[in-house]
C-alpha positions in Angstrom: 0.0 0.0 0.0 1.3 3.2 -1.3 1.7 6.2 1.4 0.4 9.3 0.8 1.8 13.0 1.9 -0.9 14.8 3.0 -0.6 18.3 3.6 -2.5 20.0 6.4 -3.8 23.1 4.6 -3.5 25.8 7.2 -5.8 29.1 7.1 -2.2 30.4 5.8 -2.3 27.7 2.9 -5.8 27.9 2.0 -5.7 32.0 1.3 -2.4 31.1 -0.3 -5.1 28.8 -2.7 -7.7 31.6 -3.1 -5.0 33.6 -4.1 -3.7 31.6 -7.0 -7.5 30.6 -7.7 -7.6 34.3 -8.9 -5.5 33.8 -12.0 -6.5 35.2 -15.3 -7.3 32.0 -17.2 -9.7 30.3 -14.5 -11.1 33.9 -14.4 -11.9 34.1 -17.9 -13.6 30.8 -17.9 -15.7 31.8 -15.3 -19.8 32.6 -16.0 -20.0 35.7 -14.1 -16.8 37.0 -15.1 -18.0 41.0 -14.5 -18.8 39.8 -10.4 -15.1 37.7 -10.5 -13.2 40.8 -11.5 -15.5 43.1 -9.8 -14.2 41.5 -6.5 -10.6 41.8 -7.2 -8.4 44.6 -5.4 -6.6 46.9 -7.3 -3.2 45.4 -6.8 -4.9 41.7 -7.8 -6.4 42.9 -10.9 -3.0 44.4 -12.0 -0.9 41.6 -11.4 -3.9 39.2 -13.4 -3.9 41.9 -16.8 0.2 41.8 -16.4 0.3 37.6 -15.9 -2.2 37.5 -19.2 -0.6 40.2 -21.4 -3.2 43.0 -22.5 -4.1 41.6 -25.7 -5.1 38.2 -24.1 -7.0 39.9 -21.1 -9.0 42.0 -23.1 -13.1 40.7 -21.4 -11.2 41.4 -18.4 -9.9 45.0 -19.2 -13.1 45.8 -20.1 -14.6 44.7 -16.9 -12.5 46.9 -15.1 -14.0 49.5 -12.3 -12.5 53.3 -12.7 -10.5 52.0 -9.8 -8.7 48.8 -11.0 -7.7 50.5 -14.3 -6.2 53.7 -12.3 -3.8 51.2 -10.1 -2.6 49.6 -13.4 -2.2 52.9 -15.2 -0.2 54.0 -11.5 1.8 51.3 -11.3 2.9 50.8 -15.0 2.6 54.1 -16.5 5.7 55.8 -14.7 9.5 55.7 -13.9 9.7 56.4 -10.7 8.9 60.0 -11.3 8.7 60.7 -15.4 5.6 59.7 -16.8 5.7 57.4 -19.9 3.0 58.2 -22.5 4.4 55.1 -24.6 3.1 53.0 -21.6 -0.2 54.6 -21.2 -0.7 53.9 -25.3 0.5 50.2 -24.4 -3.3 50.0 -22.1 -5.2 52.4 -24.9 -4.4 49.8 -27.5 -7.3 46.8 -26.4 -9.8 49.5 -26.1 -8.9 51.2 -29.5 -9.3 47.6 -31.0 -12.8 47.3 -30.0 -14.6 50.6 -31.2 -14.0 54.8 -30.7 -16.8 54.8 -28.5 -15.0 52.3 -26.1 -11.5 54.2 -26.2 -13.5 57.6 -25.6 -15.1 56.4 -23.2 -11.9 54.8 -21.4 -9.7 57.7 -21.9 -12.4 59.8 -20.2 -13.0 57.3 -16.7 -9.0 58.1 -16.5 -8.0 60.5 -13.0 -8.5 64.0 -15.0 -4.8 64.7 -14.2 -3.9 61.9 -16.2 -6.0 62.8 -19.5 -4.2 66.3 -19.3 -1.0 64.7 -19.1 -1.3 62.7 -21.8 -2.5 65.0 -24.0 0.0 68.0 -22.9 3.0 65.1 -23.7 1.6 64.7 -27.1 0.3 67.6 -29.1 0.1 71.7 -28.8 -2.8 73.2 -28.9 -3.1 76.6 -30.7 -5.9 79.4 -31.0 -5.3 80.5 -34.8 -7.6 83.5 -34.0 -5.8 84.9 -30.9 -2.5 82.8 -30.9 0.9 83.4 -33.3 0.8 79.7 -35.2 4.7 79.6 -35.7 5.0 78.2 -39.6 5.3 75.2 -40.5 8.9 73.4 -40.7 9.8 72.4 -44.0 12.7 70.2 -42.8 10.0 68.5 -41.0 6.4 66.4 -42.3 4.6 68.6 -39.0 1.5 66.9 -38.4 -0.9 69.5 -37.9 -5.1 69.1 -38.0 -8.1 71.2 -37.0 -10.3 70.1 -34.3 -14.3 69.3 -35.2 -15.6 72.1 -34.0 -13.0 74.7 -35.4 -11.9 76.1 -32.5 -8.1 75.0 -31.9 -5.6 73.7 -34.5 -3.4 70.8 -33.0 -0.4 70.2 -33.9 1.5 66.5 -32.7 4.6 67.7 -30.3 6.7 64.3 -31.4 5.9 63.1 -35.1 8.6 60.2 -34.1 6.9 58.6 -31.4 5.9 55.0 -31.8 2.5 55.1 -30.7 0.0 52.6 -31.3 -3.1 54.7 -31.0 -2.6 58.2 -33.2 -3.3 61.2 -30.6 -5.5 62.7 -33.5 -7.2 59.6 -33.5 -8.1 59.9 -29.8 -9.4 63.1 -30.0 -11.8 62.2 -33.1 -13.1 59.6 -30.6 -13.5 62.0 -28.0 -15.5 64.4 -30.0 -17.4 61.9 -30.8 -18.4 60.8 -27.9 -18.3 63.9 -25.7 -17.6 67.3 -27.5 -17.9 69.5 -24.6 -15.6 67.3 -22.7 -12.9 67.3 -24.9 -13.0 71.0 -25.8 -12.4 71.5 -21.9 -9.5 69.4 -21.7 -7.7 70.9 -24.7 -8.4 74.5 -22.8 -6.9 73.6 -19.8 -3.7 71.9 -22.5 -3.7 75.4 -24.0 -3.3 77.7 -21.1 -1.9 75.0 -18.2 2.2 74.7 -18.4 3.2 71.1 -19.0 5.2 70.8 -15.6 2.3 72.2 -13.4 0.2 69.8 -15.2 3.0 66.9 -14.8 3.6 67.6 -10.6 0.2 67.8 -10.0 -0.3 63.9 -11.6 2.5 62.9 -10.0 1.0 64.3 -6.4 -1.9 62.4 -6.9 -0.5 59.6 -8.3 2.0 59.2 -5.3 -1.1 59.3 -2.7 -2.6 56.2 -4.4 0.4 54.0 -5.2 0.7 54.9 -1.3 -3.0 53.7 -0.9 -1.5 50.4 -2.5 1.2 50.1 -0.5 3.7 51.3 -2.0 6.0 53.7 -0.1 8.3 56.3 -1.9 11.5 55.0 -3.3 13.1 57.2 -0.1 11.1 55.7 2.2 11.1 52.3 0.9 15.3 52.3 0.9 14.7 51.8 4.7 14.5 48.0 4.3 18.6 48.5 3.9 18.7 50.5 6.9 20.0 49.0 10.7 17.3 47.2 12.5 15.7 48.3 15.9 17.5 46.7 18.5 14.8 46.7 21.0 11.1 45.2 20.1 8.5 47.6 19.2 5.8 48.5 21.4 2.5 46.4 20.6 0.6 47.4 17.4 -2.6 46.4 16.5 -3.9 43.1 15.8 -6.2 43.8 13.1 -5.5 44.5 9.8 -5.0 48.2 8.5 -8.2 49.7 6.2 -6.5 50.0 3.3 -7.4 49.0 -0.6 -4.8 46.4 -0.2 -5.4 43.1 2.0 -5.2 40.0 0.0 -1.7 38.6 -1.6 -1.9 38.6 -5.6 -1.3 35.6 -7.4 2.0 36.8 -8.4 2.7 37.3 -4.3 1.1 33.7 -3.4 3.1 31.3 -5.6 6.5 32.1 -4.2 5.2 31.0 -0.7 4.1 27.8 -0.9 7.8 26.3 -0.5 8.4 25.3 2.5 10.4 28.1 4.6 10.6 29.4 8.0 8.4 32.2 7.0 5.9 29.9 5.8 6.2 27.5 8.8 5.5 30.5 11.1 2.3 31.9 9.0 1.2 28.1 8.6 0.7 28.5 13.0 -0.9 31.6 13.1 -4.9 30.5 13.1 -6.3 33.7 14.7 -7.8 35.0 11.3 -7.4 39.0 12.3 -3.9 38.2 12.9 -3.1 36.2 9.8 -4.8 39.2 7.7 -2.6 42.1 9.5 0.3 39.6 8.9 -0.5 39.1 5.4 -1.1 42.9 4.8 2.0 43.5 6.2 4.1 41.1 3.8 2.7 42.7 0.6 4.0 46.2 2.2 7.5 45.1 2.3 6.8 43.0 -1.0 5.7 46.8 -2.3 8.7 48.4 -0.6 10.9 45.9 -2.1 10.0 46.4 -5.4 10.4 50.5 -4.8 13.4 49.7 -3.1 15.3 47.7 -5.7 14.4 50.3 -8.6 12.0 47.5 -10.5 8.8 48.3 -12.4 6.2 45.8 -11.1 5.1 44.9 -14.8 8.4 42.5 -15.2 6.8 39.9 -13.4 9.6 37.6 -13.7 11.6 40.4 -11.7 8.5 40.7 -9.0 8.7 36.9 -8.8 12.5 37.4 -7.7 11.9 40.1 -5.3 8.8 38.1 -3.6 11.4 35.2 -3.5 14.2 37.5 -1.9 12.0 39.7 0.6 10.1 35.8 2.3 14.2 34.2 2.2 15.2 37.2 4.1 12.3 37.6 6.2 12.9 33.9 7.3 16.5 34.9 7.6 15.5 37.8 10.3 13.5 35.3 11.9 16.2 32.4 12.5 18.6 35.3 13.4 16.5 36.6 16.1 15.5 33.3 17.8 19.1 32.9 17.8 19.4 35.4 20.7 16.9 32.6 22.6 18.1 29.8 23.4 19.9 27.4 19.9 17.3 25.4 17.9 17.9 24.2 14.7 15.4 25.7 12.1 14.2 23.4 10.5 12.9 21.7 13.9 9.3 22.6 15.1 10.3 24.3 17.6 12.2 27.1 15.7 8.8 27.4 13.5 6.7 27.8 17.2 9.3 30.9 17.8 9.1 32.0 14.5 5.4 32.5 15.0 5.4 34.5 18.0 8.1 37.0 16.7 5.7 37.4 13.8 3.4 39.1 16.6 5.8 41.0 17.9 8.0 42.6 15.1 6.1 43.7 12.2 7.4 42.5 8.6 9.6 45.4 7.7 11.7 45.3 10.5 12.4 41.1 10.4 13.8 41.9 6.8 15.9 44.8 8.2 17.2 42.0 10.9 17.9 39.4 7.7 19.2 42.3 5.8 21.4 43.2 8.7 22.8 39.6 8.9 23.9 39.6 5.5 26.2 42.7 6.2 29.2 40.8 7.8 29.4 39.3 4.3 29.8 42.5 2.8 32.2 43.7 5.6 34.4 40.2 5.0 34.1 40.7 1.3 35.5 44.4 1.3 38.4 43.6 4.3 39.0 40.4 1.5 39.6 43.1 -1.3 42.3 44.6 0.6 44.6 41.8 -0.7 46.4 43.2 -3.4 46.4 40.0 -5.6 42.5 39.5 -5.2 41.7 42.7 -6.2 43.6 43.0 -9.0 41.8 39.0 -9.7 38.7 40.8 -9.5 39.1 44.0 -11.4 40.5 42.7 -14.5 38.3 44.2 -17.6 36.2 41.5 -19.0 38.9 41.1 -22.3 41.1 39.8 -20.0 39.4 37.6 -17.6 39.6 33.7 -17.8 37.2 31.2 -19.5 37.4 29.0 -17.1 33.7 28.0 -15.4 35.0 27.7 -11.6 36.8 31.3 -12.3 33.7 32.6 -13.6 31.2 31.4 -10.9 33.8 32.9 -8.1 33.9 36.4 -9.6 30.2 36.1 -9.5 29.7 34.7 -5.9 32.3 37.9 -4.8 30.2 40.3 -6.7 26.9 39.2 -5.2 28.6 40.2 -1.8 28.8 43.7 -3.0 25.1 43.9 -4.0 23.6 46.8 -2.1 21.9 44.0 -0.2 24.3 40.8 -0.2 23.5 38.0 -1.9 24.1 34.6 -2.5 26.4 34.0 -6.3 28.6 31.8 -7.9 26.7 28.7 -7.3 24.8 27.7 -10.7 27.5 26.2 -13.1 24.6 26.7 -15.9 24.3 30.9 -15.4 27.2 32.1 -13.0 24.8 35.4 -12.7 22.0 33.7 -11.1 21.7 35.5 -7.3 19.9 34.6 -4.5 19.2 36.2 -1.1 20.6 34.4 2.1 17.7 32.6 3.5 19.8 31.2 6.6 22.4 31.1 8.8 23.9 28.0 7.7 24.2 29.7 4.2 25.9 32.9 5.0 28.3 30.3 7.4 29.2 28.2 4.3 29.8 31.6 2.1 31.9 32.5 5.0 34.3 29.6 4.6 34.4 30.2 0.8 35.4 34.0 0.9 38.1 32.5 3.3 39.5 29.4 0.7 39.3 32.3 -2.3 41.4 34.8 0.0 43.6 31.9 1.1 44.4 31.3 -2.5 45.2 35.0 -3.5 47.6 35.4 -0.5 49.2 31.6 -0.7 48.2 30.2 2.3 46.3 27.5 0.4 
């Protein structure tokens, strides 16, 4: 008789389940698809249009409250603080595909802001009757058309730009639909200066990426910062109102291996608790991502920061039930001590206390480049550097050291680049021991 590994789903587990549950092709097979996305959180539905691809999640772009498609323009439509009108064509294009009506009518729902900054990016507006219409280049095809009702001639500010949906094109669709609309929005282009108009979206926009947990890339550089060395006073057990409380799918898959961090969340039953904890860990996910420079739509990146912020998390936790008595962590025991620092240190601060472990490393590492010999090993240009695999993967596993946060290199003969972050002890002991045999070759001792 065959045995069979069954494992206990935990309240952790089973929201880990709904999460992935919420994936874009179960949703689109679903009979009330308008009440499945309708339930989705902002964050959720971003992460589900990103895993799809726009052209493929189309019924669900189109299901989308004013809401949901404001946190995907937020969160895709900028760099850091420049706004990117080729990404905000990149979401126009499904809903130019379908008819002018439904573009019009999607351009419009947009945060006002965010219609005036498009438009301001893209064309000049001019009153031939009261403004001086400079002529046009002959050097240069200048695109220039009159609007339907006659009152402003537009001309397009970058003829170059590859964009998918024509700017002239939009605003045909917008007089279309609403006439009175438009004309307003091109009155405001007309008079408003283009960095008034830009500051003023980026305000706005910075109050609801904050809304989604996202905290400024200044803020969010704290995660690299020295941890509290004395244990906060008690916060609250229930879960923050915010517009962000359950993990995307993108968030979920990373934790169902088996790791400290999901040993500990796999105790805690109290469901307040569990949702505070949960809200918390997509805040340093969010931080993370801010932190590192990444734009969340490379969702193979966000899968690699989710994967970095839970190893380093679980790294804070073994270091600080270190301090307790030893227990090995992969006993039950270290997972029962896991649990309760999870109710007393909030999310942030355990990855600032697996950050902080990591930073021996990088002392060692630097102390290491001291010797003359190594350094020079290590700064040759790449012309000159050796073939050889095992010279390759330690010139990586040194150069992950130096990573702002440390990391773990040099250890996939396949892709030497491949980095990981320290999720325990034992690892940053055994990376220990090979700085050591690399400096004792440099120096001779080995």
């Amino acid at each position: 008789m065959n045995e069979t590994k069954i494992i206990e789903l935990t309240p952790f587990r089973a929201d880990l389940a709904r999460s992935l549950s919420r994936r874009g092709e179960r949703l689109l097979a679903a009979t009330n698809l308008a009440e499945e996305v309708a339930a989705l959180e902002p964050l959720e539905a971003y992460y589900l249009v990103r895993e799809m691809g726009l052209d493929q999640a189309l019924p669900i772009l189109r299901e989308l409250s004013h809401e949901q498609l404001q946190a995907c323009l937020d969160l895709d439509c900028w760099n850091r603080y420049d706004f990117s009108v080729e990404s905000l064509d990149e979401w126009l294009i499904p809903f130019a595909s379908l008819d002018p009506e439904t573009l019009a009518q999607t351009f419009l729902s947009l945060d006002y802001v965010l219609q005036l900054l498009f438009l301001t990016q893209t064309i000049t507006v001019y009153d031939p009757d009261t403004d001086q219409v400079p002529a046009e280049d002959e050097e240069r095809d200048t695109a220039r058309a009159m609007t339907p009702d006659g009152f402003y001639l537009l001309e397009l500010k970058n003829p170059d730009l590859p964009l998918k949906v024509h700017p002239f094109t939009l605003l045909d669709a917008l007089y279309q639909y609403d006439p009175g609309a438009t004309h307003r929005l091109l009155s405001e282009i007309r008079v408003d200066l283009p960095t008034q108009i830009e500051e003023e979206a980026l305000r706005f926009r910075s109050g609801r990426m904050q809304d989604l947990g996202f905290a400024t890339p200044a803020e969010a550089s704290a995660l690299f910062s020295r941890p509290p060395s004395h244990q906060p006073l008690p916060r609250p057990q229930d879960p923050i109102d915010s517009a962000v409380t359950r993990l995307p799918s993108v968030y979920a898959a990373p934790l169902l291996e088996v790791t400290l961090l999901q040993r500990a969340l796999s105790l805690v039953t109290t469901p307040n608790s569990l949702a505070r904890l949960e809200q918390e860990l997509i805040w340093t996910i969010n931080s993370a991502i801010m932190a590192y420079g990444e734009k969340p739509q490379d969702i193979e990146h966000i899968t690699a920061i989710v994967i970095r912020v839970r190893d380093t998390i679980s790294l804070g936790l073994e270091a600080l039930t270190k301090q307790e008595p030893p227990c090995p962590p992969d006993e039950a025991k270290a997972a029962v001590k896991a649990a309760e620092l999870l109710e007393i240190w909030p999310m942030t601060d355990l990855f600032r206390h697996g950050y902080a472990a990591t930073t021996v490393l990088q002392n060692e590492v630097r102390q290491a480049l001291a010797e003359p010999r190594l350094a020079n090993w290590y700064n040759l240009a790449d012309t000159e550097q050796s073939d050889e695999p095992a010279d390759r993967l330690e010139r990586a596993f040194v150069a992950a050291l130096l990573s702002r946060q440390p990391l773990r290199g040099g250890f996939d003969p396949g892709n030497a680049e491949t980095v990981l972050a320290f999720s325990s002890l034992s690892e940053i002991e055994a990376s220990q021991a090979r700085l050591k045999r690399l400096v004792d070759h440099f120096s001779g001792q080995a």
